[in-house]
C-alpha positions in Angstrom: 0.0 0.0 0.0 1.8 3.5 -0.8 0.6 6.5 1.0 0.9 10.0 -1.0 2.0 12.9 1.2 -0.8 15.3 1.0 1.1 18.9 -0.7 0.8 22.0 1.0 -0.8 24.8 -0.4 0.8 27.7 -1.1 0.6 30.6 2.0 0.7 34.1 2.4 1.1 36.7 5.4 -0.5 39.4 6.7 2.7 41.2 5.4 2.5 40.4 2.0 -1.6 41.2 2.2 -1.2 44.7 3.2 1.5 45.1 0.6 -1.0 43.7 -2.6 -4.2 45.5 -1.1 -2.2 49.0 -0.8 -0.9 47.9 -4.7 -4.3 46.8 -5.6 -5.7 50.4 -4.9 -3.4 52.1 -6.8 -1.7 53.7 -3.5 2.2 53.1 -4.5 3.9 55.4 -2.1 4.9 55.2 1.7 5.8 57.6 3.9 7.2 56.8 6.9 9.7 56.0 9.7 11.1 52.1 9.8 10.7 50.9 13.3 9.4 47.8 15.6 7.0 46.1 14.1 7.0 47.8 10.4 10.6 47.5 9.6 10.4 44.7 7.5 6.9 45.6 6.5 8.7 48.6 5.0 11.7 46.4 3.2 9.3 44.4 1.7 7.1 46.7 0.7 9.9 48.4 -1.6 11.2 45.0 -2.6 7.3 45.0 -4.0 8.0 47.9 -6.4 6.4 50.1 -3.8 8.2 53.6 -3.7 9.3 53.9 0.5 10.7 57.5 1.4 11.8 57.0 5.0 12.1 60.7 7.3 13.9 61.6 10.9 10.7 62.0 12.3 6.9 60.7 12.0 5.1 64.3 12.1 6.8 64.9 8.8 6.2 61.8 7.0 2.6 62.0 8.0 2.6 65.7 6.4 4.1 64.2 3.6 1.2 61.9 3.0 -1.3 64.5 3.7 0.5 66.7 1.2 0.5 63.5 -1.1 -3.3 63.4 -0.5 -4.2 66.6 -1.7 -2.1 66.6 -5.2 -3.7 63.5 -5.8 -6.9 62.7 -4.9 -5.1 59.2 -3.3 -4.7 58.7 0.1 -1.4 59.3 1.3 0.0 56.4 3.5 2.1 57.1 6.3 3.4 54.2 8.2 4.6 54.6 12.1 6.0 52.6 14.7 3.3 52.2 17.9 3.0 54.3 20.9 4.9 57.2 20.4 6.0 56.5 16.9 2.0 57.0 16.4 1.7 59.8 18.4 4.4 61.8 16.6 1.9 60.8 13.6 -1.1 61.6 14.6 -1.0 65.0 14.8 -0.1 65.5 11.0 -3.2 63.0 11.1 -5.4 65.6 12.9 -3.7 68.2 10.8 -5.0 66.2 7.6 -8.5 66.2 9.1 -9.0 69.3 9.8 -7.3 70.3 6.4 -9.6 68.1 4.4 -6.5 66.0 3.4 -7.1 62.0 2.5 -4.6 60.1 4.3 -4.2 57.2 5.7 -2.2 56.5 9.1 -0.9 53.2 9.3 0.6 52.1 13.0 2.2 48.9 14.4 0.4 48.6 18.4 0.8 45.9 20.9 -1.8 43.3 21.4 -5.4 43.7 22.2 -4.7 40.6 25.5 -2.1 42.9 26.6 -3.0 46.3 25.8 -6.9 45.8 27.5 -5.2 44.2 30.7 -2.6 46.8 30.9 0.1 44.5 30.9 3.1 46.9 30.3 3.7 45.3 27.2 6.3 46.9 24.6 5.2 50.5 23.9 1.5 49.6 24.9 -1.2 52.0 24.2 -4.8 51.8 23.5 -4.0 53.8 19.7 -7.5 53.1 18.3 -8.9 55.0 21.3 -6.6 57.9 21.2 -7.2 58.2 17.4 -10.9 58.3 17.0 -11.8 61.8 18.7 -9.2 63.0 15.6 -9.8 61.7 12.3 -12.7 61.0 10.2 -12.8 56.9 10.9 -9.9 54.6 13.0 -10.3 51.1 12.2 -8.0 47.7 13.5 -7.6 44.5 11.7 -6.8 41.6 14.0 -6.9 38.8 11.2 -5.5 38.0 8.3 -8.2 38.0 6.1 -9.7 40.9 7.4 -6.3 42.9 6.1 -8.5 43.8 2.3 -11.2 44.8 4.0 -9.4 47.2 6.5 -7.6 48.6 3.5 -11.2 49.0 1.5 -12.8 51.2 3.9 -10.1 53.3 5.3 -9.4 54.2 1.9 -13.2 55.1 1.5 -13.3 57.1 4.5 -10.3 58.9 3.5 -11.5 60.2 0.0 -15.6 59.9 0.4 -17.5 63.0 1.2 -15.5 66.0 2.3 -11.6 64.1 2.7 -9.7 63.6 5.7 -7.8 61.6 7.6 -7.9 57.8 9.1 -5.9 55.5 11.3 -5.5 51.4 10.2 -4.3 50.0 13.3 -2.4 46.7 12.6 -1.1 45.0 16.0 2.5 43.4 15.5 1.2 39.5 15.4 -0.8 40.4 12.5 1.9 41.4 10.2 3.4 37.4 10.7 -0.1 35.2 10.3 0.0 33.1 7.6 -3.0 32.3 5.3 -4.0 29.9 2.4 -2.3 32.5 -0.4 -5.6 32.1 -2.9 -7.8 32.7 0.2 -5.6 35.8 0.6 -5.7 37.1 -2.5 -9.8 36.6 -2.8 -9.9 38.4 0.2 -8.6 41.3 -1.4 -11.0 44.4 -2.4 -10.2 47.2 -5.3 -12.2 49.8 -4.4 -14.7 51.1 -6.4 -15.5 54.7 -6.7 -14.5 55.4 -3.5 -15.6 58.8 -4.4 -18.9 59.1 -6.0 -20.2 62.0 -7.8 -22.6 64.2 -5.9 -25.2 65.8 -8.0 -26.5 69.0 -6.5 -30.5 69.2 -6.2 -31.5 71.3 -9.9 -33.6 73.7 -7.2 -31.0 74.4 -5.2 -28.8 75.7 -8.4 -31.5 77.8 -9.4 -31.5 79.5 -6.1 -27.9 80.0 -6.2 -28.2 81.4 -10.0 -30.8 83.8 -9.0 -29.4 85.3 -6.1 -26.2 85.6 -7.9 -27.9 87.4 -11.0 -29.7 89.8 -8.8 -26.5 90.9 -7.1 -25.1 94.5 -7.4 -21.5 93.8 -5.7 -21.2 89.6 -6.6 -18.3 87.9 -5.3 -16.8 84.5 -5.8 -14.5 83.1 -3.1 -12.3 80.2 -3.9 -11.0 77.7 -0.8 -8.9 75.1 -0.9 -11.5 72.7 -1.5 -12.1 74.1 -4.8 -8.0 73.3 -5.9 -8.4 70.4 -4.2 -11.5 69.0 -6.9 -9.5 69.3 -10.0 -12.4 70.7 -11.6 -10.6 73.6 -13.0 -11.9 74.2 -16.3 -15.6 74.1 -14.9 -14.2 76.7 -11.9 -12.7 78.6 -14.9 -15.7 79.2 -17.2 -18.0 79.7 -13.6 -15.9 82.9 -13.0 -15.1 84.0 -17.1 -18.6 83.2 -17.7 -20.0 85.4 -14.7 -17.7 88.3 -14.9 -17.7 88.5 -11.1 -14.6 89.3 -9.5 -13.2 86.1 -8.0 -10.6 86.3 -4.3 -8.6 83.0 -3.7 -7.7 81.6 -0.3 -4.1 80.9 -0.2 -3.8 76.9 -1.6 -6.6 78.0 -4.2 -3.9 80.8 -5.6 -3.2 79.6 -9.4 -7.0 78.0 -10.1 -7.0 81.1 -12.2 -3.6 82.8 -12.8 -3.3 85.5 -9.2 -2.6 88.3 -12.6 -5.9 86.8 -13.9 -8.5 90.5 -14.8 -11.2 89.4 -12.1 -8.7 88.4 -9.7 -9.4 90.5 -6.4 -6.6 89.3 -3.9 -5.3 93.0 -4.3 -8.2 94.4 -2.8 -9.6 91.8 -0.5 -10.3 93.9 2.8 -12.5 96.3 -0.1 -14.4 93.1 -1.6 -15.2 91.4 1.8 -16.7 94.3 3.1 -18.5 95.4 0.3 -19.9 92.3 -1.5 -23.4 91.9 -1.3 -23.5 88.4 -2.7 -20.7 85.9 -1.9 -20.7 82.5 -3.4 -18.0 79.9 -1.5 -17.0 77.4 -3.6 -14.8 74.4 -1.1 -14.5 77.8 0.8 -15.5 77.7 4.7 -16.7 80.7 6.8 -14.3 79.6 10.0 -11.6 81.7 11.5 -9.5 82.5 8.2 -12.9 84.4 6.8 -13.8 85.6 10.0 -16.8 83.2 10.5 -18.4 85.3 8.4 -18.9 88.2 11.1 -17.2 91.5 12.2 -15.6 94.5 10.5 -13.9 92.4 8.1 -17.4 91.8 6.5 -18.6 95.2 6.7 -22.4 95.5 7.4 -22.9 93.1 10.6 -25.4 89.8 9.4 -28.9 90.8 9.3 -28.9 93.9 9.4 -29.3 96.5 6.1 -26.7 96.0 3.6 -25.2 92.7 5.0 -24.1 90.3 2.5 -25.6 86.5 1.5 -24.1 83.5 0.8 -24.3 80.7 -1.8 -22.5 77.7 -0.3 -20.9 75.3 -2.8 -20.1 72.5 -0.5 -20.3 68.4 -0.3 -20.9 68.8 3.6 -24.6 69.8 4.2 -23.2 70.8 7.7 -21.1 73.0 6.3 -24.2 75.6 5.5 -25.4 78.2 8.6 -22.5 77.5 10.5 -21.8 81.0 11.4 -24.3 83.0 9.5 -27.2 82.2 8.0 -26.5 80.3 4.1 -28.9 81.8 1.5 -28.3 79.1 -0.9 -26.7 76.2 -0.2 -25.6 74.0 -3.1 -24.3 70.7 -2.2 -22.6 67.9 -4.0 -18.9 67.4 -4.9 -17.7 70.4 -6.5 -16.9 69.4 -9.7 -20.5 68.0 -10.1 -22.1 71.3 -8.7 -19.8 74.1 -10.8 -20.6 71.8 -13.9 -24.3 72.6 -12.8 -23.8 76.3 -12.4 -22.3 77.1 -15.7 -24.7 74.9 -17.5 -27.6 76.9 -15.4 -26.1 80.1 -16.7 -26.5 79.3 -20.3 -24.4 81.6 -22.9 -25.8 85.2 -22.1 -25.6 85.8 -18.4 -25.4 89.0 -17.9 -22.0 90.6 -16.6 -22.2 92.5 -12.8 -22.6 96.1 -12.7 -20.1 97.8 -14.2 -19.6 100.3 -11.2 -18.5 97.6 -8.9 -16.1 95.8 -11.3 -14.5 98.9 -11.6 -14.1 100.3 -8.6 -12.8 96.6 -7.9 -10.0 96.8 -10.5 -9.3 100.8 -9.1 -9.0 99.2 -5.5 -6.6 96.9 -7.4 -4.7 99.1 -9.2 -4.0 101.5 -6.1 -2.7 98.8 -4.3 -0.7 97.0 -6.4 0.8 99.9 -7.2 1.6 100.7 -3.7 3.1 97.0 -3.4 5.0 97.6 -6.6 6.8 101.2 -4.9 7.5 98.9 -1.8 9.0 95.6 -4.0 11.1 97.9 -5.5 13.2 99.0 -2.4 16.4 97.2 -1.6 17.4 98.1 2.0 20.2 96.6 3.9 19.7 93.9 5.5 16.7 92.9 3.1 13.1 93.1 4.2 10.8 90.2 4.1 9.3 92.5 0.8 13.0 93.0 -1.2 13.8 89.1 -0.4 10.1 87.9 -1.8 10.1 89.9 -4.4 13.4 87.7 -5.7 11.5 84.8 -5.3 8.2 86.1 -6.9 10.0 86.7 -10.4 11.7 83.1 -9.9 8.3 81.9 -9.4 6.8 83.7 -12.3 9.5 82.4 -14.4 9.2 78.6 -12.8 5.1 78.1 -13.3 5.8 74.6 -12.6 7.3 74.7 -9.0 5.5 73.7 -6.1 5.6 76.5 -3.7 5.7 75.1 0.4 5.4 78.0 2.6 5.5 78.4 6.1 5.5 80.6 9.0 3.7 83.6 10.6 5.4 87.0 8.6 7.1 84.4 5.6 3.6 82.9 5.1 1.7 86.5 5.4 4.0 88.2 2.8 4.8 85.7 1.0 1.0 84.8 -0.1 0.1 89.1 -0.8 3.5 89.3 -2.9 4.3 85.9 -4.8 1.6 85.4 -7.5 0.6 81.4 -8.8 -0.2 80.7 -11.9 -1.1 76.6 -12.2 -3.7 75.0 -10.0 -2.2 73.2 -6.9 0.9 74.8 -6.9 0.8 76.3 -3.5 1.3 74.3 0.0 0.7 76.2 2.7 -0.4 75.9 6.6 -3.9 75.9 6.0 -6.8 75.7 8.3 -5.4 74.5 11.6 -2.3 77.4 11.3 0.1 74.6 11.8 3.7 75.0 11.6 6.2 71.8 10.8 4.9 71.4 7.5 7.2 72.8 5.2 9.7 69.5 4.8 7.0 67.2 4.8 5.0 69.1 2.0 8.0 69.7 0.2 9.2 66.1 0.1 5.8 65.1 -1.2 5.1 67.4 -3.7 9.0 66.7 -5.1 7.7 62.7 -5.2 4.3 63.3 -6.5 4.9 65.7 -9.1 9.0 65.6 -10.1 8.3 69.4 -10.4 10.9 71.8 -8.5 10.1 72.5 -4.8 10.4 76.0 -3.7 10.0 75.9 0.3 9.9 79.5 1.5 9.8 79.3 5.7 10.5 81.4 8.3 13.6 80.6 11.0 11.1 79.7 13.2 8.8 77.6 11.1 12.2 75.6 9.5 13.1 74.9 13.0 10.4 72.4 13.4 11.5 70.4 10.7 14.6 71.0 9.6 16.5 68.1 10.4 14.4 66.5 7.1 16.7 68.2 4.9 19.0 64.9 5.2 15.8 63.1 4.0 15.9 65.6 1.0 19.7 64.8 0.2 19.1 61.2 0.6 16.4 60.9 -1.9 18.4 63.6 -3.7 15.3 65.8 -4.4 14.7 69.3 -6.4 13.6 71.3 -3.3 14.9 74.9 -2.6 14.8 75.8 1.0 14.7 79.4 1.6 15.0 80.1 5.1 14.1 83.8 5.8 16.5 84.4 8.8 15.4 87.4 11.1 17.2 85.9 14.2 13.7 85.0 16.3 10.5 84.5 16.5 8.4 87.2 14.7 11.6 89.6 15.0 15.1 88.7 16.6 15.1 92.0 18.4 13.3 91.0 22.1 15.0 91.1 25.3 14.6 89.4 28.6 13.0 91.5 30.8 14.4 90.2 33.5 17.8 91.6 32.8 19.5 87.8 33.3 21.5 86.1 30.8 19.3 83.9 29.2 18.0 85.7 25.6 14.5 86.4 25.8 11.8 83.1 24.6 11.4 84.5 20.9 15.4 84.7 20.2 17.6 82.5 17.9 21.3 82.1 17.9 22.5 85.1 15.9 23.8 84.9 12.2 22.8 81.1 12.5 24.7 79.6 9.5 21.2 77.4 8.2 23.0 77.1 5.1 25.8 74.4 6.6 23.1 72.3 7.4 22.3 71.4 4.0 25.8 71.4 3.3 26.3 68.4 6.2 24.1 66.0 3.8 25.6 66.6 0.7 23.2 69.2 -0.6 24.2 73.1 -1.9 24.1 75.4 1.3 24.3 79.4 0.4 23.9 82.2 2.0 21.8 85.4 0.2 22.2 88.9 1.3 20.6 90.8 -1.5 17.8 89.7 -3.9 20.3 89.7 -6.5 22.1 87.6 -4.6 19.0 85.1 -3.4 18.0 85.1 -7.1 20.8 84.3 -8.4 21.0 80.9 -5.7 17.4 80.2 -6.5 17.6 80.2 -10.3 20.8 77.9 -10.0 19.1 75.3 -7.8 16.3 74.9 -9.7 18.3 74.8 -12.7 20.7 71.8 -11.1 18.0 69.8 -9.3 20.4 69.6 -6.5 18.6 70.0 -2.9 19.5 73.3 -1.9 19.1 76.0 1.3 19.4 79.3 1.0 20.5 81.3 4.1 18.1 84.5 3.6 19.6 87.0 6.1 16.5 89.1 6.9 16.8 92.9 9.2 16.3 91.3 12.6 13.8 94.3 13.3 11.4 93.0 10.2 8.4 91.2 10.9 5.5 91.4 13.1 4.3 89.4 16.4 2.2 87.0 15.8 1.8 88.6 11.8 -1.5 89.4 10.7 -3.2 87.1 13.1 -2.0 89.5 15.9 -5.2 89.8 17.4 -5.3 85.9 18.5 -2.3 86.7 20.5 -3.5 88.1 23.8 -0.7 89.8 25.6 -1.0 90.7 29.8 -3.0 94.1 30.5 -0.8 94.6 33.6 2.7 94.8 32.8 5.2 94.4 36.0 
């Protein structure tokens, strides 16, 4: 009698699962920082093809894939060791969510046993818990098979109705369990539309139309959420087609070149407070538009001669949530300007030609006033003489990506350097955050192959400039421009005390930033003119090579706090 020896079928593991679901989806890039127990999650995941750009520090790789998210549409992926590994990662996650940003935050944790019998187990942490109150959805896969459908629905959480971000918490003994491979691979899911069209209600467009026909000051306000559609052909026609003078928040700069006729960024303060009719397209009435309330609006809500809104938004909660929404349109924004311009026919009729000029006069005053200022050169140079180097290099570079960070290098640097392309400008956003600048710029180097232009204040760079090795080491085109006025705000406070210790808001003087390029291997020079700053900026972006520019800014420049100065209380009683 001969016995056969039953063959084994083929197997699989739960690393080799997350690895095809993540390729399966079309999500090809990890950001991250290799640790216990993703490290060799991470190796095999670029032996897979995968693209793996490893950073110093987990608050930077998770801006990276936030960053990643908006360019794309994708998730970004960020990948984190547990306990603190996540929590250095989770608040570029919150960041994300509050940005509308799809991305994905992918930790290693101890085990449920442990973790729920507090054990004191390896870096033990209840991470699901501590990640739900900040993202849109926090999920954790404890099996194998379950690994597809953990991946399924955090990347439909992530891009689905207004973006943000998730948390996929995968506990170390996952990552080893073995499975029948064909069971694996059937348990895989490629998501469908993880974003479905949103058609706005035909009655609610009318509504919008109407009040925006009937308007004698019509304005059109552009938010990120607008850049962040890629519906900019439809956003296009919606302001050519209306005539109405159109004012961009700072990451929708370039849906419309900023030089564009109807463009009102140079008189902003006169358009706010004098529109009658506003229509927000991915444009939210929070702290950045004053809730729609104060001086900044001009006549207070409900009273004569206060403004109304149209609300072009795929959150319904988004409408009344600081003054009362006139007409709300919602649906994805794409699907909702489509409607709009298809509403307005061929022959809509242009605003009153009294307010579009005295529009383009505001304009002209001011830009002329900017112009007289740009074209100063003191010595040391001002924030104004530095930008307005980099403005003509951007005008010149369309392409680049423009990172910008900081409190008087973010506030200038939006007023002075004018986009031109759609999604062409990274910014803080919503949540004010600073720390973003490496992060952002790394990504948009990956996702684009575009130069990087990273314009950040001292203070800002500080938070993440030790990521400039990860920018050597992946030998990216990003230019660093750190605009050096020795402090926080200004380099110029003292301690009141009298003691030795410099006052709270004061760097290390003439800090050499430009040697700590040079420690990686990148190009490290120092600018004390524009000519000078031009003349480094042109050459980087010309070589490729990674590049910081030492910016040396008059320490007296700048203001506390910038133009949110009011958000900074200071003590009534001084001592």
């Amino acid at each position: 009698m001969t016995t056969e020896s039953a063959s084994v079928a083929p197997q699989t593991d739960g690393f080799h699962l997350i690895i095809d679901a993540l390729k399966l989806n079309g999500l090809d890039t990890i950001y991250c920082l290799p640790g216990i127990p993703i490290t060799d999650l991470l190796r095999q995941s670029q032996a897979a093809g995968l693209r793996v750009i490893a950073f110093r520090h987990e608050q930077h790789a998770g801006n990276a894939a936030a960053a990643a998210g908006f360019l794309t549409g994708k998730p970004g992926i960020c990948m984190t060791v547990s306990a603190p590994g996540f929590l250095n990662g989770l608040t570029a996650l919150a960041n994300a969510t509050t940005n509308c940003f799809p991305m994905i935050l992918i930790s290693g944790s101890s085990e449920r046993e442990v973790v729920d019998l507090q054990q004191g187990d390896y870096e033990e942490m209840d991470q699901l818990a501590i990640a739900k109150p900040l993202c849109k959805a926090a999920f954790r896969v404890l099996h194998a098979a379950d690994i597809g459908v953990g991946i399924a629905r955090a990347i439909r959480a992530a891009v689905s109705g207004r973006p943000g971000g998730v948390y996929l918490d995968l506990p170390a003994k996952l990552m080893a369990q073995s499975i029948d491979a064909q069971a694996g691979r059937a348990s895989l899911i490629q998501v469908v539309d993880p974003a479905p069209r949103q058609i706005p209600a035909a009655d609610a467009v009318q509504r919008a139309l109407a009040l925006l026909k009937g308007a004698k000051r019509p304005l059109i306000l552009l938010g990120k959420g607008a850049a962040y559609a890629q519906a900019d052909e439809a956003i296009r026609t919606l302001v050519e087609r209306s005539g109405v003078p159109y004012l961009p928040m700072s990451m929708a700069k370039g849906l419309l070149p900023d030089t564009h006729a109807l463009c009102a960024s140079a008189a902003r303060s006169y358009v706010l407070a004098e529109a009658d009719v506003v229509m927000l397209v991915g444009a939210r009435l929070n702290w950045l538009l004053s809730h729609g309330k104060g001086k900044t609006w001009g006549a207070p809500a409900g009273t004569a001669g206060a403004r109304q809104f149209i609300q072009v938004d795929i959150a319904p909660t988004e409408a009344d949530s600081n003054v009362a929404t006139a007409a709300p349109v919602i649906g994805d924004i794409g699907s909702c300007v489509s409607a709009l311009v298809a509403g307005m026919g061929t022959s809509w009729p242009k605003p009153p030609a009294d307010w579009t000029a005295a529009v383009a006069d505001r304009k002209d005053k001011n830009l002329s006033k900017m112009a007289a200022t740009l074209a100063l050169n003191p010595s040391p140079m001002s924030f104004q003489s530095a930008l307005s180097a980099v403005r003509d290099i951007v005008k010149a570079n369309p392409e680049a990506v423009l990172v910008n960070e900081g409190a008087n290098a973010l506030d200038f640097t939006r007023s002075i350097v004018d986009m031109y392309l759609p999604r062409k400008r990274l910014d803080v956003g919503t949540w004010g955050i600073m720390g973003i600048g490496m992060g952002f710029s790394v990504a948009a180097a990956v996702v684009t192959g575009k130069p990087v232009i990273a314009v950040c204040g001292d203070s800002a760079f500080g938070f993440s400039g030790m990521e400039v090795e990860t920018v050597c080491r992946y030998g990216l085109p990003v230019c660093v421009v750190v605009m050096n006025n020795n402090g926080v705000y200004r380099g110029t406070d003292v301690n009141g005390s009298g003691g030795a210790d410099p006052a709270p808001t004061v760097f290390v003087k003439d800090a050499k930033y430009e040697m700590l390029m040079q420690a990686f291997g990148g190009v490290g020079v120092k600018a004390t003119t524009p000519a000078e700053l031009s003349r480094a900026m042109s050459e980087a972006i010309a070589s490729g090579k990674p590049t910081l520019i030492n910016a040396i800014i008059d320490e007296t420049a700048g203001t506390e706090s910038g133009r949110i100065t009011s958000l900074n209380p200071s003590a009534a009683k001084k001592k």
